[in-house]
TORSEMAR-389948 format. One record per residue (C-alpha): residue in three letters; y, x, z. Coordinates in steps of 0.2 Angstrom, whole numbers, padded with zeros to 4 digits, always signed. Each point is the difference from the previous one (the first is absolute). Last residue first. Layout:
% TORSEMAR-389948
ALAYXZ...
//
This chain:
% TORSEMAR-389948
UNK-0446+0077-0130UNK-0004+0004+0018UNK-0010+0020+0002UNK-0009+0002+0016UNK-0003+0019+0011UNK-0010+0005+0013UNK-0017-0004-0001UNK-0002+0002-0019UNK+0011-0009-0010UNK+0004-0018+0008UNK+0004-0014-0013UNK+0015-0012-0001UNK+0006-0012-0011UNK-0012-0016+0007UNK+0003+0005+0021UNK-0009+0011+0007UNK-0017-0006+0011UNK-0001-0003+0019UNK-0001+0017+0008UNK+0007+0011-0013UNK+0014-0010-0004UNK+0004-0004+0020UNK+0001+0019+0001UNK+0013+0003-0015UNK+0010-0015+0006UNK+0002+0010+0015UNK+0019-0001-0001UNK+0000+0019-0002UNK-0013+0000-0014UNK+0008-0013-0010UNK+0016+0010+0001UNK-0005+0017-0001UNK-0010-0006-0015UNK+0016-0006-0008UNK+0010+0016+0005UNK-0015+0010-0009UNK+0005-0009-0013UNK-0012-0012-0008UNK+0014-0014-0005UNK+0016+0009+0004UNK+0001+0002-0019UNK+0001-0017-0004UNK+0021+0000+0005UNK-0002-0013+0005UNK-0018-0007+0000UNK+0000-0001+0021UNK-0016-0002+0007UNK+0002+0009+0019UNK+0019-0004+0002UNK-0002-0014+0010UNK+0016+0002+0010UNK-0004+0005+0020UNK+0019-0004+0005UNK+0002+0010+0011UNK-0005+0015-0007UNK-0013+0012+0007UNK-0014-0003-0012UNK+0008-0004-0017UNK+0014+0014+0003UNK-0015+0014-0003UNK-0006-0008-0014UNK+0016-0003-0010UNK+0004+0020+0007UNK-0017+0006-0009UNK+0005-0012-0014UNK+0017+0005-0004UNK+0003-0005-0017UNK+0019-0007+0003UNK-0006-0017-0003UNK-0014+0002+0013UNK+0010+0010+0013UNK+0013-0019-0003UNK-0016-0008+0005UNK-0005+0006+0015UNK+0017+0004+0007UNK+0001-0016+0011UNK+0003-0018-0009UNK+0002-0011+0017UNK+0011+0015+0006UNK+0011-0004-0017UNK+0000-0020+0004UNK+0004+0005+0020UNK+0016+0010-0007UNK+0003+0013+0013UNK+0002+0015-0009UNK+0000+0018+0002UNK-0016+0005-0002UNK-0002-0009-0016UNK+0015+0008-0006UNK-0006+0017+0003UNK-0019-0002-0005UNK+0009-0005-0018UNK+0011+0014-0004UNK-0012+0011+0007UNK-0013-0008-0014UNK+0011+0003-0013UNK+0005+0019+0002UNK-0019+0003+0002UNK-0001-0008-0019UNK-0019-0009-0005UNK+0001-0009-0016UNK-0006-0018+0003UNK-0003-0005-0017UNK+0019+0003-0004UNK+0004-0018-0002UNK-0004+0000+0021UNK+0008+0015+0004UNK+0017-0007-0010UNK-0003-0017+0010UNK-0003+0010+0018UNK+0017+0011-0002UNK+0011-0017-0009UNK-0005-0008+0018UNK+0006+0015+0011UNK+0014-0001-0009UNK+0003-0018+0002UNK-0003+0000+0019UNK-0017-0009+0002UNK+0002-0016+0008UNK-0018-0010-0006UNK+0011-0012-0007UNK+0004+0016-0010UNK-0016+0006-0003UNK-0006-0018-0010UNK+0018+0001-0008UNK-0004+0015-0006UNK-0016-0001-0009UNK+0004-0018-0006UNK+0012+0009-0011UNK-0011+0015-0004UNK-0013-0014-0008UNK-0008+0016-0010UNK-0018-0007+0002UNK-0005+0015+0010UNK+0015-0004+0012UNK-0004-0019+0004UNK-0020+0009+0005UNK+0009+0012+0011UNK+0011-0009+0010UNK-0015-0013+0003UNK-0009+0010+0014UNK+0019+0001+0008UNK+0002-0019+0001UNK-0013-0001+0013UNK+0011-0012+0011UNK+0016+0001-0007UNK+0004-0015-0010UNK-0006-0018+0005UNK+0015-0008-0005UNK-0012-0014-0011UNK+0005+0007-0017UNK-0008+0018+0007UNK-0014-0008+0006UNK-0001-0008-0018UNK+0002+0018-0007UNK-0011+0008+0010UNK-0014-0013-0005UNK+0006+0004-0018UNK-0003+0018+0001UNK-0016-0002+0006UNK-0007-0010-0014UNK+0008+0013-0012UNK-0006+0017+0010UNK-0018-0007+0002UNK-0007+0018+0001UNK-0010-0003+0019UNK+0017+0007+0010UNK+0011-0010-0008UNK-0011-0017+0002UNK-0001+0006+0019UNK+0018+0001+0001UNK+0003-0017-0007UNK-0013-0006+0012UNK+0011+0008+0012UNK+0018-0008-0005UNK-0011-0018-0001UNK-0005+0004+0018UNK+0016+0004+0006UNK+0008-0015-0010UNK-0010-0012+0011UNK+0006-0016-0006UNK-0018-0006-0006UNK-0008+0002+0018UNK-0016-0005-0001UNK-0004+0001-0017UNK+0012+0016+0001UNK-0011+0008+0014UNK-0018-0003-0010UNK+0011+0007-0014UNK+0004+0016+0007UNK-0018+0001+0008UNK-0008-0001-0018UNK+0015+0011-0003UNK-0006+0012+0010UNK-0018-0001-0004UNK+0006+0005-0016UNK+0009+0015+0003UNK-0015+0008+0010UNK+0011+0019+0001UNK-0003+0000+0020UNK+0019-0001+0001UNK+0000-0015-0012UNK-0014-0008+0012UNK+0009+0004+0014UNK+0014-0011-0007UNK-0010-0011-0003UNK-0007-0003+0018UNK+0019-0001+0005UNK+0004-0015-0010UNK-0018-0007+0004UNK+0005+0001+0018UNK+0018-0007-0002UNK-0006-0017-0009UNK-0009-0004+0014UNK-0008-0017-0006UNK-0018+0007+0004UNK+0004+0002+0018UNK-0012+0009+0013UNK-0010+0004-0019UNK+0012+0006-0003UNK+0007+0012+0013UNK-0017+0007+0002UNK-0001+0006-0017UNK+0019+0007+0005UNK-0009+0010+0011UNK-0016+0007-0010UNK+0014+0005-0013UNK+0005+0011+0012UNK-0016+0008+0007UNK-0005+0002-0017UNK+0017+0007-0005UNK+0001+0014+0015UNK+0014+0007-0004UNK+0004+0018+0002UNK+0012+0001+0005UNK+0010-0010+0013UNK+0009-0018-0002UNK-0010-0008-0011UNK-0012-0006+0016UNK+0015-0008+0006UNK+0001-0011-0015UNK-0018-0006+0003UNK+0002-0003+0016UNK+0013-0011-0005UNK-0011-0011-0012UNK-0011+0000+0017UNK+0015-0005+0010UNK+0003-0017-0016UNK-0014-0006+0002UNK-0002-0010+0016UNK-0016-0007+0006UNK-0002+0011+0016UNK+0014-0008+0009UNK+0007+0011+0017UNK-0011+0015-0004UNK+0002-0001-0019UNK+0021-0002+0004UNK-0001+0015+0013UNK-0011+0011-0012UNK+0013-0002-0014UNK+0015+0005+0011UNK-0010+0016+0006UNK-0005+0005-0018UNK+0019-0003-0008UNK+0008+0009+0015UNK-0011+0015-0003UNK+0001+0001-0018UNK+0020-0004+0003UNK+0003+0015+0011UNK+0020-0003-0002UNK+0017+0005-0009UNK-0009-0001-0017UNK+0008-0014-0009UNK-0001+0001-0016UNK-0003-0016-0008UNK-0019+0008-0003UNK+0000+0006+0018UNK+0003-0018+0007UNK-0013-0009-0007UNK-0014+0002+0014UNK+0013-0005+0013UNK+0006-0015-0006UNK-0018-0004-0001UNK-0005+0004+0015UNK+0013-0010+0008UNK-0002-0016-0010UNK-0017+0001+0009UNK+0007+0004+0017UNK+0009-0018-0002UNK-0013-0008-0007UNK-0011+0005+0015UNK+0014-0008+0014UNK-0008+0006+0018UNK+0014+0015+0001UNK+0011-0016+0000UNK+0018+0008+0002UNK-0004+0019-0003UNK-0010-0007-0013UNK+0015-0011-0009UNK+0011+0015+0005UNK-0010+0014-0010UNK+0002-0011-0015UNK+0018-0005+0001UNK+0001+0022-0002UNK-0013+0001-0013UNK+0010-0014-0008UNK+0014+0009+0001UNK-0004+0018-0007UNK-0007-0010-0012UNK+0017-0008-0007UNK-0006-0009-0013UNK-0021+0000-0009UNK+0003-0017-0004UNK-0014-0003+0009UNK+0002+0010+0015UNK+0017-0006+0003UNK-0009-0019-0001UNK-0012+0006+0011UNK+0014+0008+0014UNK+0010-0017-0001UNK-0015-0010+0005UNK-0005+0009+0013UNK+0015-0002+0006UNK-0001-0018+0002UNK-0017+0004+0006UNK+0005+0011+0017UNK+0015-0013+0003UNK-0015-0014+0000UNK-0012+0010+0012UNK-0014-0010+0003UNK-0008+0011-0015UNK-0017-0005-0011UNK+0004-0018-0002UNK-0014-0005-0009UNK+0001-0011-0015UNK-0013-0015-0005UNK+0000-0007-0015UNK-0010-0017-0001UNK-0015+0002-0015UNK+0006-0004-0021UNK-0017-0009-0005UNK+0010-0015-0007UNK+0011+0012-0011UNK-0008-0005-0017UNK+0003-0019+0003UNK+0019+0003+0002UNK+0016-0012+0009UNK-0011-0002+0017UNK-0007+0018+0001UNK+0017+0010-0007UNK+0011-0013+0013UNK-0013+0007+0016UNK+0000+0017-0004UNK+0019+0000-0002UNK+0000-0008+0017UNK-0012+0014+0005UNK+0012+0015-0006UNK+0013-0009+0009UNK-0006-0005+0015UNK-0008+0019+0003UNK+0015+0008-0005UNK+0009-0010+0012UNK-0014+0005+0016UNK+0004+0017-0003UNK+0019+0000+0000UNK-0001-0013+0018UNK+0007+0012+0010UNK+0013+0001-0014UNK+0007-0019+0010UNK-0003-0012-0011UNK+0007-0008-0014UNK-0011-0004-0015UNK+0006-0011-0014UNK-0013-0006-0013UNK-0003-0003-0016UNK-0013-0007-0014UNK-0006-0002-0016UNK+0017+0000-0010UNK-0002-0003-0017UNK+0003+0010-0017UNK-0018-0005-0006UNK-0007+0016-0005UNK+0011+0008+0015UNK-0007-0012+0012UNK+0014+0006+0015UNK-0005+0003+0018UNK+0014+0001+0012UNK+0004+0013+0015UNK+0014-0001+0013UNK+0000+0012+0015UNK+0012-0002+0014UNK+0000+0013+0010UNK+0004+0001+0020UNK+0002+0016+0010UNK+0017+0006-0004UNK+0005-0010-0020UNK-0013+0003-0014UNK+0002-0013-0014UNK-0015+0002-0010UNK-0001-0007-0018UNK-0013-0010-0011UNK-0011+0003-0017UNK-0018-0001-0003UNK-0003-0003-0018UNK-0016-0007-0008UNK-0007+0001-0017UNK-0002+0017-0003UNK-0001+0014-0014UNK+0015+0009+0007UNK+0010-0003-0015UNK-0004-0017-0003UNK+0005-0002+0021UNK+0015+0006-0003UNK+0005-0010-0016UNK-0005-0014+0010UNK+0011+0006+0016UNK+0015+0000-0010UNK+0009+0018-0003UNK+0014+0003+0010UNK-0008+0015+0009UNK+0004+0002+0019UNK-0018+0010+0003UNK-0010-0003-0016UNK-0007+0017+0002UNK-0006-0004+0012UNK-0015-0010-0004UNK-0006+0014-0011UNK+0000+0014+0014UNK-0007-0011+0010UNK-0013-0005-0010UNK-0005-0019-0006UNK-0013-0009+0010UNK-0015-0008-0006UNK-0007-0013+0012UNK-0017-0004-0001UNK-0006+0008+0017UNK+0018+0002+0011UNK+0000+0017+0005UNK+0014+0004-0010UNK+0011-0015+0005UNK+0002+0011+0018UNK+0007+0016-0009UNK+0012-0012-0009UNK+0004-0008+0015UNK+0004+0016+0007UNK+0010+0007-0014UNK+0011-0015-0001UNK+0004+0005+0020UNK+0003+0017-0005UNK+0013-0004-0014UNK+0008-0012+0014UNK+0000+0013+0014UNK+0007+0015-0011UNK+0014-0011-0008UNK+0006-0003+0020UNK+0011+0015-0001UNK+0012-0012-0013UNK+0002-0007+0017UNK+0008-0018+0000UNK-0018-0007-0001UNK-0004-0008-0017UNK-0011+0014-0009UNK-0009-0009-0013UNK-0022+0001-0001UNK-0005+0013-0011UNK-0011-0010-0011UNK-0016-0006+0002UNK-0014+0000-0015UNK-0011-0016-0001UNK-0016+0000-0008UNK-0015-0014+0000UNK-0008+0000-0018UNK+0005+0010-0016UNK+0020+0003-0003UNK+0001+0008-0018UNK+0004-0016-0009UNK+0014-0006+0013UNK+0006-0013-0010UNK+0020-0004+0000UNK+0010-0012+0014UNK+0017+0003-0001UNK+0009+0015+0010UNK-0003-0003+0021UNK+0019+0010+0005UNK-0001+0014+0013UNK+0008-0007+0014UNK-0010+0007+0015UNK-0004-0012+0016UNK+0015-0004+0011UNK+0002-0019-0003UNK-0016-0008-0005UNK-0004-0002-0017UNK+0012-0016-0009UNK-0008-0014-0003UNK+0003-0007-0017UNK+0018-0010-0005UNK-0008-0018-0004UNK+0009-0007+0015UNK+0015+0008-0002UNK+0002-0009-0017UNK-0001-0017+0008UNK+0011+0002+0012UNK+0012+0006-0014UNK-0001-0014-0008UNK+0001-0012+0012UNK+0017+0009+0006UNK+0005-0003-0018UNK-0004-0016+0000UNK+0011-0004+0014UNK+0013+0010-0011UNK-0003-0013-0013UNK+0002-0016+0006UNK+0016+0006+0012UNK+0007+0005-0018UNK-0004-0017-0008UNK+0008-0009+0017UNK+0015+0007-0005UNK+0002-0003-0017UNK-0005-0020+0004UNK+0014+0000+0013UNK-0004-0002+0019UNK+0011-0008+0010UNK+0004+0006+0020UNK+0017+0005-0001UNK+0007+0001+0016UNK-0016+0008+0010UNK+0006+0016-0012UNK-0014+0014+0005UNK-0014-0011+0005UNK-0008-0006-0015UNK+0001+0019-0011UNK-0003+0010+0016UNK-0016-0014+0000UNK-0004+0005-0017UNK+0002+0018+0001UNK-0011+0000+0015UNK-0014-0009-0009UNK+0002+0013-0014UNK-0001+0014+0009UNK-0015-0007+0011UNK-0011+0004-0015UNK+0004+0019+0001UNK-0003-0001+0017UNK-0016-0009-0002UNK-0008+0011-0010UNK+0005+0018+0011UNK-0005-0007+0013UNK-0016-0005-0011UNK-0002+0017-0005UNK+0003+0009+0015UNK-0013-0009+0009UNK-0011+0005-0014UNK+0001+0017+0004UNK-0012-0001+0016UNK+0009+0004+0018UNK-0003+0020+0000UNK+0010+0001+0019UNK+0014+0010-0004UNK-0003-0001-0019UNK+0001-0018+0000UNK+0015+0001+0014UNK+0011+0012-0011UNK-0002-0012-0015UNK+0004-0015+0010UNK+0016+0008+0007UNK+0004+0005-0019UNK-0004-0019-0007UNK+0012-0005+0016UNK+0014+0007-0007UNK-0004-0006-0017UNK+0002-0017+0005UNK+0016+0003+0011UNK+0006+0007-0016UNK-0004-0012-0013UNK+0005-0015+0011UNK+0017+0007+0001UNK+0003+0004-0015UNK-0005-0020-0006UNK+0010-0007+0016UNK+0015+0009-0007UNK-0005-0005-0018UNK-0002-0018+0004UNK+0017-0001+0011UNK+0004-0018-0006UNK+0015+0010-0009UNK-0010+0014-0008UNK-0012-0013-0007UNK+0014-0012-0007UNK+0009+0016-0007UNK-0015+0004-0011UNK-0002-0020-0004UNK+0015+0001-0007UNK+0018-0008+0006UNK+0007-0016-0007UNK+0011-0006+0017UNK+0004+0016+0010UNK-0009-0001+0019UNK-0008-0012+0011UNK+0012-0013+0008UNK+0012+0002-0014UNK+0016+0007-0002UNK+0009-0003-0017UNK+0010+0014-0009
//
């Protein structure tokens, strides 16, 4: 063996690199490099520096790997300075590998800005359906360290949807339709196909003490590009004057990218609370509401948001009606009538052009018996016209009309709701009902079935017992009772009455009033005895049950069993709710006819 100034005589190029130190200097370069990529990351989100400055850092250091190699290569034996031609043809090509991959980085598209939602922009495909201006928002992302914060975010996409609504020539998609896209992996195009749009509104909220960082961005769905985007960070002080940049901003891109949107007017948004703690709940309470979760606590975070600002008018109208639907979830621990009316009139008195406290008043006024049905259909008149995109009004005006025995009135209100609303299954559950009630057994069927499809279960399920039962589909029969939460035996009891045309057994109904009484299952107190009195032939109990049960079930034109139809507990039912009187004062319905001047017949 021979030393020599540098190294083994003949060894490879591999040992040569390791020996002038290349690879050292090449790890070493790597990791301080990606070092300062993370602190540059942490420092563009920090203070929202724009993206492409991580691009090119990103560029250059991968072009500067190279240059480093090169010089590690020159500098790391100052012995044995001669190049041979192998070696200066790897140097060639890893500096045109670092050109390279500068290169390719710069071709890489923009990324959106940090912190906004992540759903993934599918390629581009025609949105046929889409006609003019639309945009639908999605539930902006949750990015503050509380899952709690969900509430805030959600409400804050709600707001600026409930702003873009007023924009003249914009068309906006529903709620209910918007979100149900919430954390979906499905690309925005196919989205926005699906919503019948050609905008998407998308961003996050990052909610942290008193400060919130709201970042929204406006994609061309037709064209899968981004129109614009923003970062707002402000002080929640400032909540009212964000939605207002926001929805003008998008205003403002619409108006320059589209001739049809030229006549879009400035949005303005009125803070209608100082009291930013007050809203914030606010917000949780509504979104409670809507969902129709945990009322018990949204009336609660209700009556804080008004003890808190007493002077905040959306706050005692999200009040009232929390309150007015609280007896038909079974809740009955209050005066509710009387809470509902003295809510209502404090929103009206505080913001006359509200609509939701008259659609309340109306609820209220279902509360005692008789009913006045003019009276309450003159209400939710009045919520209408105050706002003819309240899809809650003509919900309950149809359901009126199904009491009231007008079945297609109620589902020209049903689908006025679902053309605004079309995710709202409990409109699609009571146009079904109203289908059942008019003869359309099929059609209505089928409407249950899709609600049924969607998880949208319980909620007049019992009007649809009978029907599945007639047609032999015992199966369906008992797992519709048993998600109900009907103790198996009490279950087979109901299915053999049922198959049995409803024979009457005083043994059976016992049975029945028994377990009732002694359960606690809120879907089973949803249901109330009305129903099962009608499987077992009980009609005068049926009746009886129909007015002072909780749940108030809409007994009145049930075809199963078809008997009940022109009982004297059918009459007592109609006559007790005051339908009867409103019949005779306004006109009876198509399959009905008064005989003499005390009694009617309804085929």
């Amino acid at each position: 063996m021979i030393d020599t100034p540098t190294g083994l005589a003949g060894e490879g190029a591999w040992a040569k690199l390791r020996r002038r130190k290349v690879v050292q200097w090449g790890i070493a370069y790597v990791a301080a490099a990606w070092g300062l990529l993370q602190g540059l990351a942490y420092l563009s989100e920090l203070f929202r520096w724009p993206d492409q400055l991580q691009r090119l850092t990103t560029a250059a250091f991968l072009a500067g790997l190279p240059v480093a190699l090169v010089l590690a290569w020159y500098h790391g034996d100052r012995g044995h300075q001669r190049v041979s031609g192998r070696e200066f043809s790897i140097l060639i090509v890893l500096l045109l590998i670092g050109g390279g991959l500068f290169w390719w980085v710069g071709q890489m598209p923009a990324n959106p800005p940090a912190g906004t939602a992540t759903t993934q922009v599918a390629a581009p495909v025609a949105v046929e359906t889409a006609t003019g201006t639309s945009i639908a928002v999605l539930p902006f992302v949750n990015m503050s360290q509380e899952n709690n914060d969900e509430y805030f975010s959600d409400g804050i996409s709600e707001e600026l949807l409930n702003v873009l609504v007023r924009v003249d020539g914009l068309g906006v998609a529903s709620r209910t339709s918007s979100f149900v896209y919430k954390g979906s992996e499905l690309g925005l195009t196919a989205i926005a196909a699906a919503l019948k749009v050609n905008h998407i509104l998308e961003g996050s909220v990052r909610k942290s003490g008193n400060r919130v960082r709201i970042t929204a961005q406006l994609i061309d769905a037709v064209h899968d590009r981004y129109l614009w985007s923003e970062t707002y960070d402000r002080e929640l002080t400032d909540i009212f004057v964000i939605q207002e940049e926001i929805a003008n901003a998008i205003v403002t891109a619409l108006r320059e990218e589209l001739g049809t949107a030229k006549s879009m007017t400035p949005v303005t948004v009125r803070g209608d609370t100082e009291n930013l703690e007050a809203y914030a709940l606010y917000l949780k309470a509504r979104e409670l509401f809507i969902a129709r979760r945990e009322l018990p606590e949204s009336i609660r975070l209700f009556e804080q948001v008004t003890q808190m600002d007493p002077n905040f008018a959306r706050g005692w109208e999200g009040l009232a009606a929390v309150y007015s639907v609280a007896p038909s979830w079974v809740i009955m621990d209050r005066d509710f009538k009387t809470l509902t009316e003295n809510a209502a009139e404090r929103a009206l008195k505080l913001d006359a052009s509200l609509s939701m406290p008259w659609a309340a008043l109306s609820n209220a006024a279902r509360m005692s018996m008789p009913i006045d049905w003019a009276n309450n259909l003159m209400l939710l008149d009045r919520a209408i016209a105050a706002d003819a995109r309240n899809s809650t009004a003509f919900l309950w005006r149809g359901v009126n009309w199904i009491q009231l025995g007008f079945f297609e009135r109620a589902i020209a209100d049903f689908d006025r709701c679902l053309e605004l609303e079309p995710g709202y299954q409990n409109a699609l559950r009571h146009k079904a009902l109203a289908l059942l009630y008019a003869g359309q057994t099929d059609a209505a069927l089928d409407l249950f079935k899709r609600g049924v499809a969607a998880g949208f279960i319980i909620s007049r399920a019992g009007s649809f017992v009978g029907p599945l039962a007639a047609r032999g589909d015992v199966l369906a029969v008992q797992l519709l009772l048993d998600d109900m939460g009907l103790a198996p035996e009490v279950r087979n009891l109901l299915i053999d009455a049922l198959t049995r045309q409803g024979a009457t057994s005083k043994d059976d109904v016992v049975v029945i009033e028994r377990y009732f009484a002694s359960t606690d299952n809120p879907n089973l107190r949803t249901l109330g005895l009305p129903h099962p009195y009608l499987w077992l032939g009980d009609f005068d109990k049926a009746a009886a049950a129909n007015k002072t049960d909780s749940a108030q079930s809409i007994i009145s034109w049930e075809l199963f069993p078809p008997t009940f139809r022109n009982s004297p507990g059918f009459k007592r039912v109609l006559e007790g709710n005051g339908v009867l009187a409103y019949w005779r004062q306004h006109g009876f319905p198509p399959q009905c006819r008064p005989l003499g001047r005390e009694d009617f017949s309804c085929d």
